[in-house]
C-alpha positions as CSV (number, residue, x, y, z in Angstrom):
1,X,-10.1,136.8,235.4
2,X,-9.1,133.1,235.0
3,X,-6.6,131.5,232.6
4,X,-8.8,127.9,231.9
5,X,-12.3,126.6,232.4
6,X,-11.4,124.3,234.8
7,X,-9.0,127.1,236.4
8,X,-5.7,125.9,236.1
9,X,-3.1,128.7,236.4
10,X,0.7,128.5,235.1
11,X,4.3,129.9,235.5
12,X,6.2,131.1,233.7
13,X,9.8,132.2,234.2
14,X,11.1,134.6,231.8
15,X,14.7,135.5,232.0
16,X,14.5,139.5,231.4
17,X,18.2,139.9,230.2
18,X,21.1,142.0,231.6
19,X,19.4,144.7,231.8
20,X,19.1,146.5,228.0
21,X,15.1,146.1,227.3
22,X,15.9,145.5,223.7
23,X,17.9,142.1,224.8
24,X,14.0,140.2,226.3
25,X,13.2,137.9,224.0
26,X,10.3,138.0,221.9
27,X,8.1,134.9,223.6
28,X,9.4,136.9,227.0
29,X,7.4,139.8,225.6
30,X,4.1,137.8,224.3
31,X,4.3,136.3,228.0
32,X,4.6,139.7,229.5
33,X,1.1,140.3,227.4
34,X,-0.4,137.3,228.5
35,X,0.8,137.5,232.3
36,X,-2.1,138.2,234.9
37,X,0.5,139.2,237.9
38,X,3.7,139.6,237.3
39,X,6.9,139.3,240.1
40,X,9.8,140.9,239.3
41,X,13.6,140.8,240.5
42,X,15.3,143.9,241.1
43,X,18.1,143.6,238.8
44,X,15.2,143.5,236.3
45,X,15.0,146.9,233.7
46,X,11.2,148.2,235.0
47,X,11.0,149.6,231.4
48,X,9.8,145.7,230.3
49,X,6.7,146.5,232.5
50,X,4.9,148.6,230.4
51,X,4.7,145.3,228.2
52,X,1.9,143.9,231.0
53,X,-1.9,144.7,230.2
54,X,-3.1,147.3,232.7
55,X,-5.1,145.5,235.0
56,X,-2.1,143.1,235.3
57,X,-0.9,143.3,239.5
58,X,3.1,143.9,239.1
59,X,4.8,142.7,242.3
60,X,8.0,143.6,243.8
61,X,10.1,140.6,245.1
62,X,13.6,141.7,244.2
63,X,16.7,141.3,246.9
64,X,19.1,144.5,247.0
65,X,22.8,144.0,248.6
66,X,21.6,141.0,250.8
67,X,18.7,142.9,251.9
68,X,15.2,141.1,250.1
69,X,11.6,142.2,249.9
70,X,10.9,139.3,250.6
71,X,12.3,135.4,251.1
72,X,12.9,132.7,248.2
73,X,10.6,130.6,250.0
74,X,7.7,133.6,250.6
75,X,8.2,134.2,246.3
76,X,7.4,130.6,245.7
77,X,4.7,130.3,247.8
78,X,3.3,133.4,246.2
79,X,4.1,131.9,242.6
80,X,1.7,128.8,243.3
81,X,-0.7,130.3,245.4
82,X,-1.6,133.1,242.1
83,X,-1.1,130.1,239.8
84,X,-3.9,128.2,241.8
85,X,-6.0,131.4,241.5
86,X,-6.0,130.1,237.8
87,X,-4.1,133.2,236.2
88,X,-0.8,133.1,234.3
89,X,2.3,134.2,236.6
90,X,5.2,135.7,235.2
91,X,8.4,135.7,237.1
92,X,10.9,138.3,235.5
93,X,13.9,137.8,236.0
94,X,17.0,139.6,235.8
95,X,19.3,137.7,233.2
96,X,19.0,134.1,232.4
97,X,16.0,132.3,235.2
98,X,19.0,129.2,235.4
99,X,22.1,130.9,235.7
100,X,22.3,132.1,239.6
101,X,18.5,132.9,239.0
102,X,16.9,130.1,241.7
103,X,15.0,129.7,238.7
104,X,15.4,125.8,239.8
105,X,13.9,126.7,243.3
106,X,10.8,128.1,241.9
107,X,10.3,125.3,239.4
108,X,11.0,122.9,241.5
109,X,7.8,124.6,244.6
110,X,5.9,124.8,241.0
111,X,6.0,121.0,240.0
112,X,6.0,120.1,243.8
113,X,2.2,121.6,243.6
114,X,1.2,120.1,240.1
115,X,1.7,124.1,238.7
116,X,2.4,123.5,234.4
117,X,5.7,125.5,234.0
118,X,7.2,127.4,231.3
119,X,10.6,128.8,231.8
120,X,11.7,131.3,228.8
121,X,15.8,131.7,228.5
122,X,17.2,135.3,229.0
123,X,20.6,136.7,227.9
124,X,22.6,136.1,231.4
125,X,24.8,139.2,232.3
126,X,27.9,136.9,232.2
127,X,27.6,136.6,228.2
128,X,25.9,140.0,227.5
129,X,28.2,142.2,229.3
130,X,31.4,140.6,227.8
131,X,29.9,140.8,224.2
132,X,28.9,144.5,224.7
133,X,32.4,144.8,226.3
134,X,34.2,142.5,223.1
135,X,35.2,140.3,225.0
136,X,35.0,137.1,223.6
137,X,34.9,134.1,226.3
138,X,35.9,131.6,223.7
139,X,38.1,131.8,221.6
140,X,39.5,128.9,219.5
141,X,42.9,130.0,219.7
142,X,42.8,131.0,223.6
143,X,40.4,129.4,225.7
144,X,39.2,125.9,225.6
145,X,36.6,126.2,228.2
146,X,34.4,128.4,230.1
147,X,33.4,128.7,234.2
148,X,31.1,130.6,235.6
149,X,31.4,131.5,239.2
150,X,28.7,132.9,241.3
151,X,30.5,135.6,244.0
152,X,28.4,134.5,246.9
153,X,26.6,131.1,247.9
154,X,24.0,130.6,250.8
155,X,26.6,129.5,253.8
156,X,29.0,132.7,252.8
157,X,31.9,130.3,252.1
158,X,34.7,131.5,250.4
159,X,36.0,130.5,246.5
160,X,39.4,129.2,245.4
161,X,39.3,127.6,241.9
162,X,42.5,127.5,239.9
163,X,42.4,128.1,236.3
164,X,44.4,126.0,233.9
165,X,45.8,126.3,230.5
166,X,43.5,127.7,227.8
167,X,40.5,128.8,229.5
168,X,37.9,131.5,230.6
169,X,36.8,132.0,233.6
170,X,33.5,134.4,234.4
171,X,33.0,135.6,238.1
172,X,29.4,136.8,238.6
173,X,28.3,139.7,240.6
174,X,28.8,138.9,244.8
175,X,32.8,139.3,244.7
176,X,34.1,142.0,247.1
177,X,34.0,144.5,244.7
178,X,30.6,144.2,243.3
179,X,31.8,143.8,239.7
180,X,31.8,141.1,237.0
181,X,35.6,140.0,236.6
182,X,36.7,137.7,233.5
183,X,40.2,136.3,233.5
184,X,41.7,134.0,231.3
185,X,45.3,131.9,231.6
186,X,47.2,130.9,228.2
C-alpha cells in the first residue's frame, strides 16, 4: 500500500515517552494508526504497538547494554529505503526523539535523501521520572538552571562537569550504575 499518488513516503519520529503508555502523545498515537512499518527502540513500552493497524510490519532496532540489533547507520538506511517504498515510517522512540535519541542522525540521513520529516516530541525520562519521583528540577528558590548529561558518548570518554550555585543537574542513563542521578548545589 502506498502513502501518495506520486509515491512519496515520510518519517516520522515519535518520541514514545519514559516508558508509561499513558504518557505518548495523542498525534504520537494518530501516527501509530497511520504508520505502514514501524521501528522501534528497546527502551520503548511494546504495549504502544497494538496502536499500529494489523498489516502494519513492526521492526525491532532497539540497542540493549551496548549490544544493538542493529547499527545507527543500518536504522537510517532502513528508514529511507521504506520511506522511498512510499509508506509512512514511524520511528518510536523511547523518551523524547532529541534528547540522547539520535533523533538528529535519523533526520539528518532523512533530509540527506529528500525524505519529508515529521518528528513528534515525547516526555524524555529525565523530566518524567523526576516528576513521578517529585522532584522538581527547578525551582525558583533553588535552582537557576538545568543540565542534562548523557552517561556515555561514542569515544567512551569520561565526564567531569562542576556544578555551581543554584542549579540542577540531570545525569541520564549510561553512568556506572545504570541509574538516573539528579543532584543539585545551593
Amino acid at each position: 500500500m502506498n502513502n501518495s499518488k506520486n509515491n512519496q513516503g515520510k518519517i516520522i519520529l515519535i518520541g514514545a515517552g519514559p516508558g508509561d503508555a499513558g504518557l505518548l502523545t495523542l498525534q504520537g498515537k494518530q501516527w501509530l494508526q497511520k504508520a505502514e512499518v514501524i521501528l522501534y527502540d528497546h527502551l520503548v513500552n511494546e504495549d504502544l504497538l497494538r496502536f499500529s493497524k494489523k498489516e502494519t510490519e513492526v521492526i525491532y532496532v532497539g540497542k540493549k547494554e551496548g549490544v544493538a540489533s542493529m547499527q545507527q547507520e543500518k536504522i537510517n538506511e532502513l528508514l529511507v529505503a521504506k520511506a522511498r517504498e512510499g509508506k509512512i515510517v514511524a520511528r518510536l522512540k523511547g523518551g523524547d526523539p532529541f534528547i540522547f535519541g539520535r533523533g538528529g542522525e535519523e533526520i539528518q540521513a532523512a533530509d540527506q535523501s529528500k525524505i519529508p520529516f515529521l518528528v513528534v516530541p515525547g516526555v524524555t525520562s529525565v523530566t518524567g521520572v523526576a516528576a513521578y519521583a517529585g522532584i522538581p528540577l527547578t525551582h525558583r528558590h533553588l535552582s537557576s538552571t538545568l543540565s542534562i548529561i548523557t552517561g556515555s558518548n561514542e569515544k567512551n570518554q569520561g565526564h567531569s562537569y562542576r556544578l555551581g550555585k543554584n542549579r540542577c543537574q540531570v545525569r541520564h542513563p549510561g553512568f556506572p550504575d545504570g541509574r538516573p542521578q539528579t543532584s543539585s548545589n545551593r
